[in-house]
DOTI-502346 format. One record per residue (C-alpha): residue in three letters; x, y, z. Coordinates in steps of 0.1 Angstrom, whole numbers, padded with zeros to 4 digits, always signed. Example, Ala and Ser with C-alpha at 12.3 -4.5 7.8 and 13.67 -1.06 7.14 Angstrom:
2
ALA+0123-0045+0078 SER+0137-0011+0071 
//
This chain:
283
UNK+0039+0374-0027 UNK+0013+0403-0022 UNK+0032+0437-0025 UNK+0019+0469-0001 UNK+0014+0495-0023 UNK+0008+0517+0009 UNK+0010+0518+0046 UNK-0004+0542+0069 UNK-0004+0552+0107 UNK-0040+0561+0118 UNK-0037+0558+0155 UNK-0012+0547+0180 UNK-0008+0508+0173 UNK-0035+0511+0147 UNK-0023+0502+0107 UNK-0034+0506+0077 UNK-0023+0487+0044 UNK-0033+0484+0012 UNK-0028+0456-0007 UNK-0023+0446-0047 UNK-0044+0417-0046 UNK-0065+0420-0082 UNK-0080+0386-0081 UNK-0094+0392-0047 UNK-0104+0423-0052 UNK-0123+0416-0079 UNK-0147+0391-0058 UNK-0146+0408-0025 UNK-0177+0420-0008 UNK-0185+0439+0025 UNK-0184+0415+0053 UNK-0157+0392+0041 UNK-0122+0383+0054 UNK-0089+0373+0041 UNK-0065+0351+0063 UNK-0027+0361+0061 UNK+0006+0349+0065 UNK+0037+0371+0069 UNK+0062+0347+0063 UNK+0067+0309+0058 UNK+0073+0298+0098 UNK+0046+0326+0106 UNK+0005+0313+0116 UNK-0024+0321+0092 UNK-0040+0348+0108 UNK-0078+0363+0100 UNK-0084+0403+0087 UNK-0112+0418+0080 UNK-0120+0433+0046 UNK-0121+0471+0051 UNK-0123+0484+0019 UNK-0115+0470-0020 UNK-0109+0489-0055 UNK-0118+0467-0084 UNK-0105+0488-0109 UNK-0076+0491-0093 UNK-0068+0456-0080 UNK-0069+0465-0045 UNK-0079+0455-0009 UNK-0069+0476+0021 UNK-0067+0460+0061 UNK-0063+0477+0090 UNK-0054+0466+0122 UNK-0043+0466+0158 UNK-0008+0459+0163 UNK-0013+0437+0192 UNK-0001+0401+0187 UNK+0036+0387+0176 UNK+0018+0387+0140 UNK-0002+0415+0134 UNK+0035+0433+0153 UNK+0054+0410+0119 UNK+0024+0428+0095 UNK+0025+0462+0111 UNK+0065+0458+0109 UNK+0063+0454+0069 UNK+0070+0486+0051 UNK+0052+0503+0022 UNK+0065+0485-0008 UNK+0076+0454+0011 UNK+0056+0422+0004 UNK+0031+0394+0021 UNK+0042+0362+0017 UNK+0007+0346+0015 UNK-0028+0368+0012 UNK-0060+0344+0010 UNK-0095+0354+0002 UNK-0124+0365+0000 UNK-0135+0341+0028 UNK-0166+0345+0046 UNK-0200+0354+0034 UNK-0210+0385+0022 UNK-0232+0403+0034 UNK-0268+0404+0024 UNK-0290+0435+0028 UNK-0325+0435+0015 UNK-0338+0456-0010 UNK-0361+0474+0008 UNK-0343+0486+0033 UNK-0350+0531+0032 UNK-0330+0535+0067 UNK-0303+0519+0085 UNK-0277+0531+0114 UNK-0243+0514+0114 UNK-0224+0514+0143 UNK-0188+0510+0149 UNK-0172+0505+0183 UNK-0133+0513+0180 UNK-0113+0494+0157 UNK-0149+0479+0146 UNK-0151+0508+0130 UNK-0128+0494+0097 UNK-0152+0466+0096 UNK-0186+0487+0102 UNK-0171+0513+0069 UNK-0181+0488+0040 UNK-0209+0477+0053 UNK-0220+0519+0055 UNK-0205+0523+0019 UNK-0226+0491+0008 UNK-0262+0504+0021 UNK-0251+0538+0008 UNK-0244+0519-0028 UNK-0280+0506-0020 UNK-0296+0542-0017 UNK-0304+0535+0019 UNK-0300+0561+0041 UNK-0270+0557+0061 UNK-0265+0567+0093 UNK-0233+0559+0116 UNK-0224+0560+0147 UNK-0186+0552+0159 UNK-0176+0548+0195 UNK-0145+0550+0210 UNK-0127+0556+0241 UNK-0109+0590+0240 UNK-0102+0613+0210 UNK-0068+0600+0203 UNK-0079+0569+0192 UNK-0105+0582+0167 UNK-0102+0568+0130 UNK-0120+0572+0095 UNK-0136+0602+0101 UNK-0139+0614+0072 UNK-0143+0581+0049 UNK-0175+0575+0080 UNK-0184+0610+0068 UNK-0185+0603+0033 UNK-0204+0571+0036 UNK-0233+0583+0058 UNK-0255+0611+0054 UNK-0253+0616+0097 UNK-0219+0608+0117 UNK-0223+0603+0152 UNK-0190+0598+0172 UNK-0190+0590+0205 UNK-0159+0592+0237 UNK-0165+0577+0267 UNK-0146+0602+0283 UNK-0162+0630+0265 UNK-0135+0642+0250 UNK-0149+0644+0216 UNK-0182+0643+0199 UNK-0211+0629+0225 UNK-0205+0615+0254 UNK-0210+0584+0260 UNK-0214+0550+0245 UNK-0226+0539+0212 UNK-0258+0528+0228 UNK-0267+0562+0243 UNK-0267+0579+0210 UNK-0286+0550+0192 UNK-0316+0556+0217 UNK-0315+0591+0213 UNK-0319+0587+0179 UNK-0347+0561+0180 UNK-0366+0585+0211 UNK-0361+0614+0188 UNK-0384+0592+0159 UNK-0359+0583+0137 UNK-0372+0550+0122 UNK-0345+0523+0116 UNK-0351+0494+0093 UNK-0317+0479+0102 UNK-0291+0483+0125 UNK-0259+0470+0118 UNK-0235+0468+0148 UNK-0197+0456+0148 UNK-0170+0460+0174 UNK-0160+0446+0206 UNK-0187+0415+0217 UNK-0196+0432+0253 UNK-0208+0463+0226 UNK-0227+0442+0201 UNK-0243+0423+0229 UNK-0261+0458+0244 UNK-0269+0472+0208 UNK-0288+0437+0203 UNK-0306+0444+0238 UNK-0315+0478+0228 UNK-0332+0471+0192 UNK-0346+0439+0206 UNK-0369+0466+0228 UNK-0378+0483+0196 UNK-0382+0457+0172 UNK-0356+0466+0152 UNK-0337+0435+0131 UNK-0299+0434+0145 UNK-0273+0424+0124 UNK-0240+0416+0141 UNK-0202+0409+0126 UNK-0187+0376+0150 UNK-0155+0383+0132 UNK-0135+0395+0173 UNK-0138+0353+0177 UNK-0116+0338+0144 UNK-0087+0326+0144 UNK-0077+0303+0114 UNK-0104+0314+0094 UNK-0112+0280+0076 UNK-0134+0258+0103 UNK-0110+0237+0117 UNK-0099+0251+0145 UNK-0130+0257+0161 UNK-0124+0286+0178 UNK-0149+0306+0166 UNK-0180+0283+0175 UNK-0212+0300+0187 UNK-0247+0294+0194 UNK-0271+0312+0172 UNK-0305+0301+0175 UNK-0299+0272+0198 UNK-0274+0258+0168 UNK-0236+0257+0169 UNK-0224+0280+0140 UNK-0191+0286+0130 UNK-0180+0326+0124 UNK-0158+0317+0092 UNK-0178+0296+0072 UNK-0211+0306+0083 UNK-0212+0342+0089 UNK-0190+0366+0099 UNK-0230+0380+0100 UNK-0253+0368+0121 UNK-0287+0380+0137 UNK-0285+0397+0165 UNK-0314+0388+0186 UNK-0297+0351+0181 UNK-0264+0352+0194 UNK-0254+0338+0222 UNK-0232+0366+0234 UNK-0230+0354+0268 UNK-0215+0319+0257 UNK-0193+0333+0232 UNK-0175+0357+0258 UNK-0172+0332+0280 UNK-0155+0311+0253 UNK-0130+0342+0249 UNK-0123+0342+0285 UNK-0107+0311+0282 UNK-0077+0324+0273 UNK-0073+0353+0300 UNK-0041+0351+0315 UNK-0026+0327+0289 UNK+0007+0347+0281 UNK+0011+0346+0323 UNK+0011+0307+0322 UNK+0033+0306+0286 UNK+0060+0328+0310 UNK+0054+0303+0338 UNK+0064+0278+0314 UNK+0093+0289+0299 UNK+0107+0295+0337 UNK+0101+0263+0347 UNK+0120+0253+0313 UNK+0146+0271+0320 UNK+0152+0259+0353 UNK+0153+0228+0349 UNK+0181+0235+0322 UNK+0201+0252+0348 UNK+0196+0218+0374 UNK+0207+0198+0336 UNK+0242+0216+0337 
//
């Protein structure tokens, strides 16, 4: 049992928790995962390592409350416990040394994700910036841990209602047109948004590393649910990245893959009608 030494609203639907989980924390790294279980009849379900305190045994998760078990998570309360917290999966990421400049870029809940990799680079002595993209100002989060772990915060609203408006993209090109140099760009959020980040540095030369973590499911390789092409090779998410480069992805593919599942809760309801007809012509 993994106790939550504390919980915390950040936006509508949007959770944070953190965790007493000492011997993880004292392996985790940026870029890694831990797979969950909320109770013993409840499915193993991948989160993202947002942030982890050696010293004090930590890791904290946040999350969307937008399935039946990250609604079971969300519904835990401060001081309640996790039946089952595994981890660090993944591999971590890797940043070379001599990287001086880098922009990391977070689109929505990405944003969780895109925060250790900042606070890494900034560990690094790499100047940091980040830019975070959402779709209105009420669904902003981490502005102030994204402000302390860049030296620039961008945030961008598609509906202009806060910071610059406009997508993640349009500020990354202003930067670049205004001469900042990148030697990295490090982008994580929704796959449509990593996709056009990738286009963008691809025109500029600039390397492209992207988090694949939207496509897990059981975190471990067997389900294969989180295959890709990278390269022109099948890779799987959990075992080898959640990183991958971003000029290789197959973005195309890999959305297509998610589509798959569009409109699956309308044919599970279709089921259980038919079910329960054919109880009623039983009695």
């Amino acid at each position: 049992m993994f106790k939550i030494l504390k919980k915390e609203t950040l936006a509508n639907g949007i959770t944070k928790m953190v965790i007493d989980a000492p011997l993880i924390a004292k392996k985790a790294q940026s870029g890694q995962f831990l797979v969950l279980r909320t109770h013993d009849k409840g499915e193993r379900f991948p989160l993202t390592i947002a942030d982890f305190d050696r010293e004090a045994g930590t890791v904290t998760i946040i999350f969307a409350q937008v399935g039946r078990s990250t609604k079971q998570l969300g519904a835990l309360p401060e001081g309640g416990e996790i039946l089952d917290v595994v981890g660090p999966l993944g591999v971590a990421s890797h940043f070379d040394p001599s990287i001086k400049k880098a922009a990391v870029i977070g689109g929505g809940l990405g944003c969780a994700i895109a925060l250790p990799q900042a606070k890494h680079l900034k560990q690094m002595g790499v100047s940091v910036d980040m830019i975070a993209g959402f779709k209105t100002k009420d669904i902003i989060i981490l502005e102030k841990e994204m402000t302390a772990a860049s030296d620039n915060l961008i945030i961008t609203t598609d509906d202009g209602s806060f910071g610059m408006h406009g997508f993640v993209t349009d500020a990354l090109k202003k930067q670049i047109e205004d001469g900042v140099k990148y030697d990295i760009v490090v982008a994580i959020g929704p796959i449509p948004m990593m996709k056009f980040v990738s286009q963008l540095t691809r025109e500029y030369g600039i390397k492209t590393i992207v988090s694949m973590n939207p496509v897990m499911i059981d975190g471990t390789g067997m389900c294969g649910g989180c295959r890709l092409t990278v390269g022109g090779e099948t890779k799987f998410a959990c075992i080898d990245g959640p990183d991958f480069d971003g000029h290789q992805v197959d973005f195309d593919a890999a959305m297509r893959r998610l589509s798959m599942y569009d409109g699956m809760k309308e044919r599970e309801e279709d089921c259980r009608l038919i079910q329960m007809a054919d109880k009623a012509e039983d009695k």
